[in-house]
N, C-alpha and C positions, 0 to 999 in steps of 0.2 A: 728259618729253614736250618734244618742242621748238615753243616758238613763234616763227613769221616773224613780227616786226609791219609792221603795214602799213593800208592804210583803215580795218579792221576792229578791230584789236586795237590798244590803245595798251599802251605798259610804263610802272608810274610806281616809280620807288625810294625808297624809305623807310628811314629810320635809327632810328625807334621803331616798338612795333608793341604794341597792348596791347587784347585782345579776352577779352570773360566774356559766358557763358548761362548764362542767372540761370530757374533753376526760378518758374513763376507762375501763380498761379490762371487758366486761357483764360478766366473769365468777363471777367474785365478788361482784355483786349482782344481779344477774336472779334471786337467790332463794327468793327474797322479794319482786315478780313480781307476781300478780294474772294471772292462766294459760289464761284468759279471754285476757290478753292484750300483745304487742307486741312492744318491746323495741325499738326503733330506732339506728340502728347502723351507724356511721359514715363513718365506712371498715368495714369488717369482722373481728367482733369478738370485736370490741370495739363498745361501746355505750357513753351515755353522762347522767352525773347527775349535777341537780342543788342545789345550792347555794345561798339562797335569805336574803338577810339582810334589815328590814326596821324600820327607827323610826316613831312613830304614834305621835304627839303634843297631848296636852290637848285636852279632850272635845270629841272624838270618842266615837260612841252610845250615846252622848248626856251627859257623866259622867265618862268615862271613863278617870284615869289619863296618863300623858304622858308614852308610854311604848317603849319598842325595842321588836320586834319579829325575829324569824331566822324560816327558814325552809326547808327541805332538800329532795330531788325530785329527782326523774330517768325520761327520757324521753320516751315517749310511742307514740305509734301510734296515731294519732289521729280520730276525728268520725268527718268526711267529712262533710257527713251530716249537722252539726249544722253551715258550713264553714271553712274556712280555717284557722286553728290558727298558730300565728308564732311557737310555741312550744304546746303541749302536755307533761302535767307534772302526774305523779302517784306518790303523794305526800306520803313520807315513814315518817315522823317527822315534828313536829312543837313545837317550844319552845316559850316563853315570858316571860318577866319581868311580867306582869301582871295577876293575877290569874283571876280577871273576865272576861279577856280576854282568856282566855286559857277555862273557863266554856264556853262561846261563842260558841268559836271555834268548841266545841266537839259537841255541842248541834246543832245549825244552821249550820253549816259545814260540820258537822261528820267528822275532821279532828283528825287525829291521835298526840294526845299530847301526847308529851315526859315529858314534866314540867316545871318549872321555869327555867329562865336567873337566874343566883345568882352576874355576875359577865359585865357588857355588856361596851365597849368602842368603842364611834363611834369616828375618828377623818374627822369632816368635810374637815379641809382645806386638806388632805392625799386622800382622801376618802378611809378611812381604819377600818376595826373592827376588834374586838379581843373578842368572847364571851364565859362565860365559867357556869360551871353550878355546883352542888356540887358531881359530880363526877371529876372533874377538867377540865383543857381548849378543850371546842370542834374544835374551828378553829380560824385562823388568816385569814383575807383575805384581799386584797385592791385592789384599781385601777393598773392593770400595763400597762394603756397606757401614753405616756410620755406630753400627750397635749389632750384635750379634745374639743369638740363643740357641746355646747346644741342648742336643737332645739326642737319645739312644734310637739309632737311624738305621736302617739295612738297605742300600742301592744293589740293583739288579743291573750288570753291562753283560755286552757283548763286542769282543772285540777279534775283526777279522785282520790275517795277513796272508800276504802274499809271497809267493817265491817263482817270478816264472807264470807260468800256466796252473801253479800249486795253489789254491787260494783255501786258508783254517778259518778256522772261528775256535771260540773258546768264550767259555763260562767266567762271569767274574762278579764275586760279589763284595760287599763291603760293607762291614759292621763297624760302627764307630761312634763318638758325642760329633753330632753331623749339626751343621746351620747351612740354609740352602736360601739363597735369597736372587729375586732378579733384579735389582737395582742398576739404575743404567751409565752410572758415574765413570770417572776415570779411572781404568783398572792394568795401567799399563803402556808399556811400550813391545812390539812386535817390530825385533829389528829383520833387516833385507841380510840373509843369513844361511848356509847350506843346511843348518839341522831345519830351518823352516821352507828348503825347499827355494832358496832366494826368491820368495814371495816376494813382492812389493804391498805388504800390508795397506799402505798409507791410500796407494791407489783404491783400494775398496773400502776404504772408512769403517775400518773394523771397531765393531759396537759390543760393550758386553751384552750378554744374551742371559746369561746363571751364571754364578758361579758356589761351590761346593766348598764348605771347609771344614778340616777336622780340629778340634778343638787345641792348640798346639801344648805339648807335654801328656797327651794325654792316649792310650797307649789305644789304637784299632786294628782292625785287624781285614786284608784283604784274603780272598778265599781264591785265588787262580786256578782253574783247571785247566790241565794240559788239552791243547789245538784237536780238533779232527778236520780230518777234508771236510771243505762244504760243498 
């Protein structure tokens, strides 16, 4: 598909990329679900939240320095309508190392910032992070497939927020060297944490579900288009 950017749409490129939905009991977090939308369950009674880790290089919006951003999602129904996306995300947190990146965020996004990375470790050759903030460590996370294979990918999301009674969505798409695998290993730790909403992950025995990776050093590129009322 090709995108013009322009008012609407920004392009940001990325040289890491490291995303997992983690199977979770919906009791433990419906309540942070606008009544408007409708969580996707996997069985009865479990649903899925994401996990997204990306490094941004120099030079994003034109000045922006190198940053790491995290941000942390429930799965929601998605609006047919606009097409079919691989996932529907109703995005609960966003964190960065970068503050005018996080002003960004809030501003053309309306995305819910949490605050600053104070602490962020990507290790490319593992593909694994460790990000923490100054409440102490939010999450470990890494690859747990035993072998990978990149290949020229294009992912369709959509991702809603809220403000209030305001609730967007927005277009997002994502070209990159992509390896998508469901393998069900050990993919981490989900600490009890305000960027995660102090979940008690542990209590719902959160299970990888997919996870998505981009090939690290290797340069993709996401397509954001600016929110409309949904």
């Amino acid at each position: 598909m090709k995108h013009t950017p322009g008012e609407n749409l920004l392009v940001w490129e990325f040289d890491f990329a490291l995303t997992t939905f983690f199977e979770v009991e919906t009791d433990l977090f419906q309540q942070h679900i606008p009544s408007r939308l409708s969580l996707m369950e996997v069985s009865p009674g479990v649903g899925l939240v994401n996990i997204t880790a990306f490094n941004f290089p120099e030079g994003a919006l034109g000045e922006l320095p190198e940053f790491q951003e995290l941000i942390f999602s429930a799965i929601v129904s998605p609006d047919l309508s606009r097409g079919v996306p691989k996932f529907a995300m109703y995005v609960l947190s966003l964190g960065s190392t970068c503050q005018e990146h996080l002003d960004h965020s809030a501003d053309y996004y309306q995305l819910p910032i949490h605050g600053l990375l104070t602490d962020t470790k990507i290790d490319s050759e593992a593909i694994a992070i460790d990000y923490s903030d100054s409440d102490g460590q939010i999450l470990a996370m890494n690859n747990c497939s035993p072998t990978t294979n990149f290949r020229d990918e294009e992912r369709y999301f959509q991702a809603f927020t809220s403000d209030g009674d305001n609730l967007t969505i927005a277009d997002c798409y994502i070209e990159a060297q992509l390896f998508e695998h469901q393998l069900t290993e050990d993919a981490g730790k989900l600490n009890v944490h305000p960027f995660l909403k102090n979940i008690d992950f542990d209590l719902g025995d959160p299970l990888p579900y997919l996870q998505m990776i981009g090939q690290p050093g290797k340069t993709g590129k996401q397509f954001y288009y600016r929110p409309t009322s949904f």
